[in-house]
MARZADREN-908857 format. One record per atom (N, C-alpha, C): z, x, y. Coordinates in steps of 0.02 Angstrom, whole numbers, padded with zeros to 5 digits, always signed. Example, Ala and Ser with C-alpha at 12.3 -4.5 7.8 and 13.67 -1.06 7.14 Angstrom:
2
+00390+00660-00284;+00390+00615-00225;+00390+00660-00165;+00354+00642-00112;+00357+00684-00053;+00394+00645+00002;
end
This chain:
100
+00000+00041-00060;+00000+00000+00000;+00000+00043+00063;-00010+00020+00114;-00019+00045+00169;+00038+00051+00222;+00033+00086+00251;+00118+00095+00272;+00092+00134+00355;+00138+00122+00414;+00121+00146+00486;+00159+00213+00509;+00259+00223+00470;+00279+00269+00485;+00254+00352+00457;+00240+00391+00489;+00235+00441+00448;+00260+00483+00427;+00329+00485+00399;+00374+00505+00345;+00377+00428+00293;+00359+00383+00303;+00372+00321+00250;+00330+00367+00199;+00376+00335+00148;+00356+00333+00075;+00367+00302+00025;+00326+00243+00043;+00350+00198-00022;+00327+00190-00087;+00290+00254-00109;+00265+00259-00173;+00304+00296-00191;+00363+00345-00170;+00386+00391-00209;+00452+00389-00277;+00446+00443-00306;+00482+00434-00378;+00543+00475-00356;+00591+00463-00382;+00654+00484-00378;+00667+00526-00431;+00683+00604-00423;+00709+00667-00468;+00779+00657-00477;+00762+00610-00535;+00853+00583-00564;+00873+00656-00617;+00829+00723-00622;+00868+00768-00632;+00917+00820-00597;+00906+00796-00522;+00957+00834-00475;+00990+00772-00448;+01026+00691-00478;+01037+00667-00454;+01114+00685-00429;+01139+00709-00494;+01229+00725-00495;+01221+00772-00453;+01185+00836-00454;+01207+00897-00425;+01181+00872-00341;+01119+00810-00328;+01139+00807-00251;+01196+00764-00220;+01208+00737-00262;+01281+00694-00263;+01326+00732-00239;+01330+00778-00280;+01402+00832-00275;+01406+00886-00211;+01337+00881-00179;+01323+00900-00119;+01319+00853-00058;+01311+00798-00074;+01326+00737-00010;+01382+00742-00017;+01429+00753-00047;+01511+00757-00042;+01552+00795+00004;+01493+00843-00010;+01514+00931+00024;+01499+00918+00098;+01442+00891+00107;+01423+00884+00173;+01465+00829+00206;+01473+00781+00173;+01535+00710+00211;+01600+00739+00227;+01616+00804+00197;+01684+00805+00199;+01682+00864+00245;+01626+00909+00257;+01618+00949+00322;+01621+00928+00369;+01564+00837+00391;+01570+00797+00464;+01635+00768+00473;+01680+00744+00422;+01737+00738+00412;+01830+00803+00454;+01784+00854+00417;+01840+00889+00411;+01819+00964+00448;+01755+00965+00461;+01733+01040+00495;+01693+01081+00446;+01649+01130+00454;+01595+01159+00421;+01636+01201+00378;+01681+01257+00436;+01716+01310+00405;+01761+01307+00327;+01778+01249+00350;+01832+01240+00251;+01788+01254+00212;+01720+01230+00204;+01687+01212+00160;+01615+01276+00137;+01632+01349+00157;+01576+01368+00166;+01571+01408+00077;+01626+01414+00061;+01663+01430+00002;+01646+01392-00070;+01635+01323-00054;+01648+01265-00096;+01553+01277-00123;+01532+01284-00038;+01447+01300-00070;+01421+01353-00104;+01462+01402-00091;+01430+01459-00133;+01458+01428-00210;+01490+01419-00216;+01518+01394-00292;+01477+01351-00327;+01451+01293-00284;+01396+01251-00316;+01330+01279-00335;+01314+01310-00301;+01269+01353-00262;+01263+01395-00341;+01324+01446-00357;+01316+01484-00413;+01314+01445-00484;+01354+01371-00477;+01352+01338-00552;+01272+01282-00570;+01254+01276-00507;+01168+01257-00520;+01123+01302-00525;+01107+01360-00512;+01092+01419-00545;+01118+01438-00619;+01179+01412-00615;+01175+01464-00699;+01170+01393-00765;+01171+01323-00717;+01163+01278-00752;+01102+01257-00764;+01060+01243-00714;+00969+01223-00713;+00920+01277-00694;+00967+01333-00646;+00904+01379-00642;+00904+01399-00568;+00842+01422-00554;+00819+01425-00462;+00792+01368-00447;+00759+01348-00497;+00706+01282-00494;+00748+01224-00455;+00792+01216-00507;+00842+01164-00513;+00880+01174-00432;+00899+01226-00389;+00944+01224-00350;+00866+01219-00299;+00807+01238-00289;+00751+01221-00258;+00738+01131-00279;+00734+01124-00294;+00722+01040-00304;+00783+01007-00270;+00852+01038-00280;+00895+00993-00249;+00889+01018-00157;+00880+01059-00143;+00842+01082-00077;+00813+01038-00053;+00746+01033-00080;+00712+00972-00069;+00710+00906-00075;+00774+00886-00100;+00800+00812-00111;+00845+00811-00027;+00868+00859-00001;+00928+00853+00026;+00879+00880+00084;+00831+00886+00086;+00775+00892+00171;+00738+00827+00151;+00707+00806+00126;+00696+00727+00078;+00721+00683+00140;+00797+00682+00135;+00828+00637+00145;+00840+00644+00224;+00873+00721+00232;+00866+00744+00321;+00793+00713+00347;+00740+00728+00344;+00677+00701+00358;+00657+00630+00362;+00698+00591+00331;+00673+00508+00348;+00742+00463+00352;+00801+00475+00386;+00843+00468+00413;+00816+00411+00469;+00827+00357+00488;+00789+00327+00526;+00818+00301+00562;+00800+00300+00647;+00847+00280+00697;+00815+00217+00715;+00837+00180+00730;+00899+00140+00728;+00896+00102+00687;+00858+00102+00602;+00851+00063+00553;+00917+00094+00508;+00940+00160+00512;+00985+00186+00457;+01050+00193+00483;+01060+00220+00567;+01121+00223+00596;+01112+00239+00669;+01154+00243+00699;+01143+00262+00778;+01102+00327+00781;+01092+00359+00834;+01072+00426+00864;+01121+00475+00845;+01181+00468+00872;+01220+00514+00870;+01241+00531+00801;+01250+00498+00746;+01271+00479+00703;+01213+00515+00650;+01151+00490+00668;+01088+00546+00644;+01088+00599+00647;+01102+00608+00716;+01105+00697+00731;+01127+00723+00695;+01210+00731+00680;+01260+00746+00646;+01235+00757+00567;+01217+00688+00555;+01203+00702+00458;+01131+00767+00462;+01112+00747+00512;+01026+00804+00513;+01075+00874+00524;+01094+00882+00559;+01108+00946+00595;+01161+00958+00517;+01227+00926+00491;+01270+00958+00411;+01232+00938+00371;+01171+00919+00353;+01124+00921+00302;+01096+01010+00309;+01052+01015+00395;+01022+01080+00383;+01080+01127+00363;+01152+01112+00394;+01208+01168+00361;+01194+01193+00299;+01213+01136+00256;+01215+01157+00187;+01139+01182+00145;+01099+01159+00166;+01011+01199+00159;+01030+01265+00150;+01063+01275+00234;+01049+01364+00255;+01084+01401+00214;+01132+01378+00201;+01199+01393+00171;+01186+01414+00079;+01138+01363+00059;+01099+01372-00022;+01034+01418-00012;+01023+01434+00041;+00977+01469+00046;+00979+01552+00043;
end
């Protein structure tokens, strides 16, 4: 079907093999906007090393791209305020840089 936004995607399939491990990283990031970046820079390298030795490079690259996926079509004012966007965009790119 035809679609006007251009980040829409309404044909796409969902990689339910990084679903837990991006789970376990929306956690990381809620509890940084929550609680501050610094607690948490620790918690990522840890994930960071057990998806590597669990799925691979692949595996921690795919969840990369689930978690810019989601930074990327964040939608104002259909998903949450401005400010409120910013924030998840700006501790989303945190934790990117941070697995990177």
């Amino acid at each position: 079907p035809g679609y006007m936004a251009p980040l829409s995607d309404p044909n796409a399939k969902p990689n339910d093999g990084v679903k837990g491990s991006v789970d376990a990283c929306l956690r990381i990031v809620s509890l940084a906007m929550l609680n501050g970046t610094e607690k948490y820079s620790d918690d990522i390298k840890i994930i960071v090393n057990v998806l590597k030795e669990e799925g691979g490079s692949e595996h921690v690259e795919n969840v990369i791209a689930s978690l810019a996926y989601l930074r990327d079509r964040v939608g104002v004012p259909r998903d949450m305020r401005l400010p409120a966007a910013r924030t998840l965009r700006a501790h989303l790119n945190w934790f990117i840089e941070k697995m990177l």
